[in-house]
C-alpha positions in Angstrom: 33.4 13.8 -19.6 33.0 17.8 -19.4 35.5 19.7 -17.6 32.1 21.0 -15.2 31.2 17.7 -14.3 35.5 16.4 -13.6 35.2 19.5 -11.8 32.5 18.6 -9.7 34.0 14.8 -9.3 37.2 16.4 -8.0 35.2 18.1 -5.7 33.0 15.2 -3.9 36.2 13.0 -3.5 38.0 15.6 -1.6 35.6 17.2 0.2 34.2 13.3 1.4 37.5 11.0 1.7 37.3 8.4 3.9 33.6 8.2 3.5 32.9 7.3 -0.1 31.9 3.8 -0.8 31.8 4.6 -4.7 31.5 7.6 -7.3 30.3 6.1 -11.0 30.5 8.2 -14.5 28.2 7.3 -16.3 26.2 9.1 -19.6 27.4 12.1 -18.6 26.0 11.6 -14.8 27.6 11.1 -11.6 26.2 8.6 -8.7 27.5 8.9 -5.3 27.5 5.6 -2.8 27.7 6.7 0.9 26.9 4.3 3.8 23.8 4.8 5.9 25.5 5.5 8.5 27.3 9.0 6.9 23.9 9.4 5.4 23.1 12.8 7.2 26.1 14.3 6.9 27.0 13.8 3.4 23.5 15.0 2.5 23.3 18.3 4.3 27.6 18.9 3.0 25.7 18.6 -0.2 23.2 21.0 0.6 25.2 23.6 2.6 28.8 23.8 1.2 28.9 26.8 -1.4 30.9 24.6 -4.0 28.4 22.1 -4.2 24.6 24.0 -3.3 22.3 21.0 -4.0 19.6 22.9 -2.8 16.6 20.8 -4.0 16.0 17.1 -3.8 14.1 15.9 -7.1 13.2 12.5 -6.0 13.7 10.0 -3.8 13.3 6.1 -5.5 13.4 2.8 -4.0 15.6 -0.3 -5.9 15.5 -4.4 -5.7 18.3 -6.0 -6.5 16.5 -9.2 -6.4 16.5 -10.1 -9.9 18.8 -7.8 -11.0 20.4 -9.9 -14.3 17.4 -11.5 -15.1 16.1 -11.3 -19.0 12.2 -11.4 -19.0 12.2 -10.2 -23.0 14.8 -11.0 -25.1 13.8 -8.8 -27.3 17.3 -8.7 -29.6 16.5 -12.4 -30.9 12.8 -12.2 -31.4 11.3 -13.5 -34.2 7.7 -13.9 -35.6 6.7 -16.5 -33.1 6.7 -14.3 -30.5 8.8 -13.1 -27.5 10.6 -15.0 -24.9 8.4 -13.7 -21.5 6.2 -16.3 -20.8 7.5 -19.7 -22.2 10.0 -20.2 -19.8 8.4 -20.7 -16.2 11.7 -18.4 -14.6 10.1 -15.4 -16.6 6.0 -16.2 -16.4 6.0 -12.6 -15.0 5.5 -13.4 -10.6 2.2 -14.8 -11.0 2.3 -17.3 -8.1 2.8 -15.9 -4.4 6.0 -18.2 -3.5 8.6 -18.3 -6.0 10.6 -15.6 -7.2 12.3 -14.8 -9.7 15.8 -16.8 -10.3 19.0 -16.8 -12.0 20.4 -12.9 -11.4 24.0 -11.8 -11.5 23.5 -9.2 -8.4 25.4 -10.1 -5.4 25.5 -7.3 -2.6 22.4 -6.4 -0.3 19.1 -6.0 -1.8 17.7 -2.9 -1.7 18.9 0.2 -2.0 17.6 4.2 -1.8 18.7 7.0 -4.6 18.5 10.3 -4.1 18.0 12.5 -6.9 19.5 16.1 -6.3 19.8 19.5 -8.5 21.6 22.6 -7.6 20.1 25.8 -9.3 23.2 27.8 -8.0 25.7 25.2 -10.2 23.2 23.9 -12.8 24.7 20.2 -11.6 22.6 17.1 -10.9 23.6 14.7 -8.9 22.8 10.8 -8.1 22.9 9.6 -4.3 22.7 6.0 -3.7 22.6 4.1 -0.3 22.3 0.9 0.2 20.2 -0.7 3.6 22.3 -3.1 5.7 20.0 -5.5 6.3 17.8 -7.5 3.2 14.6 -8.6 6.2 14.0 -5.3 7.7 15.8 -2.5 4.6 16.4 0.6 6.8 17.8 4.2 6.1 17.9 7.5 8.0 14.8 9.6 6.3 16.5 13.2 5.1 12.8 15.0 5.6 15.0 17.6 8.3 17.2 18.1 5.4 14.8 18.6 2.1 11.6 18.9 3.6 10.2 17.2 -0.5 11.7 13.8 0.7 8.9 13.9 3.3 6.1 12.1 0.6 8.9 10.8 -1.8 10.2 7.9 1.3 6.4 7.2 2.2 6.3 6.1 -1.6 9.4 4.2 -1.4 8.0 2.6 1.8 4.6 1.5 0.9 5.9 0.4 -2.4 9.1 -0.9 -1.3 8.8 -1.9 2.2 11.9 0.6 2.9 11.5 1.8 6.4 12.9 5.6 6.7 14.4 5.8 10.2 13.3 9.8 12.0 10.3 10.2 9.3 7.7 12.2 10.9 4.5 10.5 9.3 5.8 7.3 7.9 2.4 5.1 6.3 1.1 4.4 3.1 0.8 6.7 0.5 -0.5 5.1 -2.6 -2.1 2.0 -1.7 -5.1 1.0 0.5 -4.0 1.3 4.4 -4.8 -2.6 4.6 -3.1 -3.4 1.6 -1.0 -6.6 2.3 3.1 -6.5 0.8 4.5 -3.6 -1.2 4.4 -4.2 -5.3 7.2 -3.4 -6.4 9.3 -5.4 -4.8 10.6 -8.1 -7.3 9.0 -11.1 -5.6 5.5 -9.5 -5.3 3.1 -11.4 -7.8 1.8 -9.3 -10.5 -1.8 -10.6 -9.7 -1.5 -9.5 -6.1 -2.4 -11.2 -3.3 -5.9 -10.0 -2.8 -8.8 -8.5 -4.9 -11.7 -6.2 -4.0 -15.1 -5.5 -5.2 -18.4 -4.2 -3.9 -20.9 -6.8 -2.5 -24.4 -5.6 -2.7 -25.4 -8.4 0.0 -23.6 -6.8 2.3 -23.6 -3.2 0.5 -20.0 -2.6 1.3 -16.6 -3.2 -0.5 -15.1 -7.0 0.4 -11.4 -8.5 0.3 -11.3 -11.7 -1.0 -8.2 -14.1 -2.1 -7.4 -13.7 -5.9 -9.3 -15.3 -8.0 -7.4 -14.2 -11.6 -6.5 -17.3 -13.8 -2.6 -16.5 -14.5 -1.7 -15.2 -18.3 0.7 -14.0 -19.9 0.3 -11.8 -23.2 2.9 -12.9 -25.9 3.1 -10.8 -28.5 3.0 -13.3 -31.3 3.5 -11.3 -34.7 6.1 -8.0 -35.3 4.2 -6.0 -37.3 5.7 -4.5 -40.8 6.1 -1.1 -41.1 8.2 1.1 -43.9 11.3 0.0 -42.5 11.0 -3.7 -43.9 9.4 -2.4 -47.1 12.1 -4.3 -49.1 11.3 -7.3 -47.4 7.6 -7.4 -49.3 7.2 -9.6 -51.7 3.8 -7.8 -52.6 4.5 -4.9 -51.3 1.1 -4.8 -48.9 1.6 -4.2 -45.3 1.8 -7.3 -43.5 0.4 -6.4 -40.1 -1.7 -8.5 -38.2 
């Protein structure tokens, strides 16, 4: 690790003992873990203490731990009869509405919230991560009085999420359709949805109905030969499908 970014590590420990729940190195990155509860004041230390100046907050990102573990492609052992997403019913890809997927490693709440955060004055980037107490209702304090940018950054984690941002002025949907029903990116949202619209000219106006997508899965079936397997020709023709 670069003596800048030990630098900076010595700095967040000491300047928040006692409150740090966790400080990863990582690919020449640092992530910060801070309860929701110290939430505020860790985030406006970052921004107003002269050693550490994280003046702007990039982005603000939901996570679901739900299935964290869980190998949909195992791409390191394919082979010409395809991939492994979509023979085994565990990794069909969510396309029924009540089963989720099983078999992660993740143990520890849900969902959590990360914070990305640059300071121009330091040139240093920095990873915030908090995690919400509670797995039914996920909850956090919203840091819109701190970087006014989070303000459409946690309506996308909520409507996408279902991560409610305690304190946010405007809190509703962002991307989706007001009436939308769940939030897709949660891990146990079904890929198909839940509902589908279209336009019925009895009625001459735009309709909900239930889903009405037949479930499939698109297996790759053939890796395609390029001048990396050259030597593997027999003929030397391309063998691509």
């Amino acid at each position: 690790m670069s003596e800048k970014l030990d630098r900076l590590a010595a700095r967040l420990e000491q300047r928040f003992e006692g409150r740090l729940q966790g400080l990863e190195r990582a690919h020449g990155e640092l992530t910060l873990q801070v309860a929701p509860r110290d939430l505020h004041e860790v985030t406006r230390t970052l921004r107003d203490d002269p050693e550490l100046s994280f003046e702007q907050l990039m982005d603000v990102c939901g996570v679901d731990y739900m299935a964290y573990g869980v190998t949909e492609w195992a791409t390191e052992s394919a082979s010409g009869e395809g991939f492994s997403r979509g023979v085994e019913k565990a990794t069909s890809g969510r396309f029924t509405f009540d089963e989720a997927p099983a078999g992660g490693t993740w143990d520890g709440p849900r969902f959590a919230v990360v914070y990305h955060l640059l300071s121009v004055r330091h040139n240093h980037r920095l990873r915030l991560k908090v995690f919400c107490p509670e797995d039914d209702f996920p909850a956090v304090p919203s840091v819109v009085e701190i970087w006014r940018s989070a303000d459409w950054f946690e309506r996308e984690a909520f409507d996408l999420f279902g991560i409610v941002f305690e304190g946010h002025p405007d809190l509703r949907r962002i991307l989706t359709d007001y009436g939308f029903v769940g939030h897709p990116f949660r891990k146990d949202f079904p890929l198909v949805g839940h509902v589908e619209m279209r336009y019925d000219p009895e009625q001459q106006r735009v309709i909900y109905q239930p889903v009405s997508i037949q479930p499939r899965v698109l297996v790759p079936r053939v890796i395609r030969e390029d001048h990396r397997y050259l030597h593997d020709a027999t003929d030397g023709r391309s063998t691509d499908a």
